[in-house]
Structure formats: C-alpha cells, structure tokens
N, C-alpha and C positions, 0 to 999 in steps of 0.2 A: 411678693406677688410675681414678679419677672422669674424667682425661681418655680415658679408653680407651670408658669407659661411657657420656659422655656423646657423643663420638664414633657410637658404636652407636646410640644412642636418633636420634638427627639422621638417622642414614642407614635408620632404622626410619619417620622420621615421613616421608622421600623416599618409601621402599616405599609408606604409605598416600595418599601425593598419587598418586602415578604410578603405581600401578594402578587408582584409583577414576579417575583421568581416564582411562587406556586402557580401562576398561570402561565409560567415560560415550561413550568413542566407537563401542566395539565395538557398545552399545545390546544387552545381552546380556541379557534378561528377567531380574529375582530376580539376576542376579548383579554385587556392584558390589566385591570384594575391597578394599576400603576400611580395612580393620581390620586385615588382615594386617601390616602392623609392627607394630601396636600388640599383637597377639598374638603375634610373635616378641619383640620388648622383654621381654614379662610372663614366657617361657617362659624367654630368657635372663638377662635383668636381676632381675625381680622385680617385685612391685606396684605400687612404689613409683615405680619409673622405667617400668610400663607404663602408668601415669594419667598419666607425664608425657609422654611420649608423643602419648599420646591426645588430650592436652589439648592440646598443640601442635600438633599435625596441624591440630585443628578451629579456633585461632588463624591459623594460617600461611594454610587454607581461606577465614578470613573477610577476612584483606587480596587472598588469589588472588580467589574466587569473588564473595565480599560477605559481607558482615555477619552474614548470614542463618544461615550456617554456623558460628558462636562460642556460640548457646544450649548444640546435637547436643555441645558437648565433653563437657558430662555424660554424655552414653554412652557415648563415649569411653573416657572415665577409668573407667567404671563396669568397660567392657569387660578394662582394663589392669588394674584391682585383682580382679577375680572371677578370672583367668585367672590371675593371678600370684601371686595366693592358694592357688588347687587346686593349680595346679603346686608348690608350697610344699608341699601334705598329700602330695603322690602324684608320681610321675614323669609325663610327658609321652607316655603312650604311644599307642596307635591309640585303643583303648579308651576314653583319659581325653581324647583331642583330640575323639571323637564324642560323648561326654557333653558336654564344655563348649561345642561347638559349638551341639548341642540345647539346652541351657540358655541360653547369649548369644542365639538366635533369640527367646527370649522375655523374657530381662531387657532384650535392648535395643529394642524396641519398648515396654515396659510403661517405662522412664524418654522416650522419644522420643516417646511420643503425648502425653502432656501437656504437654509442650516444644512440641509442635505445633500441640493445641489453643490454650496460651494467645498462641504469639504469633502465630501465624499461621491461626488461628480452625478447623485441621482440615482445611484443606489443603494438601499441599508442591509443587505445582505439576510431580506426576509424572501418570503415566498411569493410576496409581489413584486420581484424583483424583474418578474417574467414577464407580466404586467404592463411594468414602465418598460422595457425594452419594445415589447407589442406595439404600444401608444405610442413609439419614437418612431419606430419602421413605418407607420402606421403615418406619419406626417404630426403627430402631436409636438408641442413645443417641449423640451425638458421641465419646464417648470408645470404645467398640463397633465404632462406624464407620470411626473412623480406626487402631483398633488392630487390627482383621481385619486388612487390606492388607497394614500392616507386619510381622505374622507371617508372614503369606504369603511375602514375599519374603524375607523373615532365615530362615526355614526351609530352604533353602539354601544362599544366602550364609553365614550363619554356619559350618556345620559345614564346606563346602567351606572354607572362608578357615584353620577351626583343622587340616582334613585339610592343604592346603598346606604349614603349618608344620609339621603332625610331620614330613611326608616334608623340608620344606627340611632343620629340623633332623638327622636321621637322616642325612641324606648329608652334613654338613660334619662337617671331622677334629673329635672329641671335645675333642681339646685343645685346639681357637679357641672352642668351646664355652664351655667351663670357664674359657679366660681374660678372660673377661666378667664371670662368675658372681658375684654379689653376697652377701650376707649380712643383706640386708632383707628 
C-alpha cells in the first residue's frame, strides 16, 4: 500500500511542477496552479503525505529552478496539512473546496511574506515587485507591502487550484479514489 501512496504523491509533486511551469509560460496574471497536487495528495492521501508533497515539490523546484525555491516549501507543506486536515473534519465538497481555497489565499501568503522579507528583503522578482516598492514609499510597513500583492494574486489562484481538484476528484471512479485512501 505505502508503494501505491507514495507512487501518487510523485505523480502529485509532477502535477505541481508542470502546471506552475505551464502557467509560468502561459504568463496568466494571479494564476500559477502550483499547488494543485499538493491539494490532490491532502484530499486523497491525507496530511501527512500532503506536506510531503509539498515539500518536495518545492525541493525538486530548488535543484530545477534554484535554490531560491526550497525556503516557499513551508507553504507548501502548510498548504498539504490545512487541506488534508479539513478534508479529514468534512468531505471535499464544492462548498468545503471554496472555503479552503479562500482560506489557503491568506494562510499562504501570511507564512510566504516573511520567508520573503527575510531572505530576499521583500522582493521575489515578479511584477509586483513595483507594487511593494509603491506601498514602502507610500508609508506601508515591509511586511504590508509585500503581503498586499501576494493576497492579490492567491486570491484566485488558491480557490481556482482547490475548484480544479474537487471537479478532478468528482470525475475519477470512486474506487481509485478510495484505493489510495490513507488512515492519517
């Protein structure tokens, strides 16, 4: 069984490479589906194996991309244990995928700005980069500055990423489902 799971999780941490790179290319504003396996691992695995997940994704990111990408696994992981927790209190349904989505848009920004500020002093070299600099001249704090932006854009991305998985989940048969299903 643990080969079957871990199996999954591998082909979860593929989904968050290869969609955050097909929307690094698409250049789709606010949208980078980056979390989507880490959000199918936690709905199908559990918490346990959706932090690990997560946290390989953003490993596997830091030998692909660079370095830079290994701090963000704390969100990550954060993203794998919140989701695979609720999903644990409650089923997976429309309802509970647009609450946790709305909730991931602000837990993951409130653990990823200070991962930001400390190592890369507040900016990530995106295009709201103009943004936080605005919000600093502007009288905003650094952490204010740099935590606007990344709301903005997970405000989206989040609940699209967890709408994705209810509708994935919903259409594959029950019983590949189930034959995953964990007890963590």
């Amino acid at each position: 069984m643990k080969t079957k799971q871990l199996t999954f999780s591998s082909i979860c941490v593929v989904i968050n490479i290869a969609l955050g790179m097909f929307m690094s290319i698409l250049s789709i504003p606010m949208v980078f589906l980056d979390t989507v396996g880490t959000i199918l691992g936690s709905v199908v695995l559990g918490p346990f194996y959706g932090a690990l997940i997560g946290g390989c994704t953003n490993l596997v990111l830091g030998v692909l991309k660079g370095p830079t990408e290994i701090p963000y696994a704390l969100v990550n992981i954060a993203i794998g244990l919140f989701v695979g927790y609720t999903v644990k209190k409650s089923n997976f349904t429309l309802k509970t995928a647009l609450i946790c989505g709305v909730l991931l848009a602000i837990i993951a920004p409130l653990i990823g700005t200070p991962i930001t500020i400390l190592f890369f002093g507040g900016l990530s070299g995106t295009g709201f980069d103009f943004l936080i600099g605005f919000l600093i001249k502007s009288g905003e704090s650094i952490f204010t500055a740099t935590f606007i932006p990344r709301i903005i854009s997970n405000i989206i991305d989040k609940p699209l990423s967890c709408l994705i998985v209810y509708f994935l989940i919903n259409r594959l048969p029950r019983s590949f489902i189930n034959s995953y299903k964990t007890t963590n």
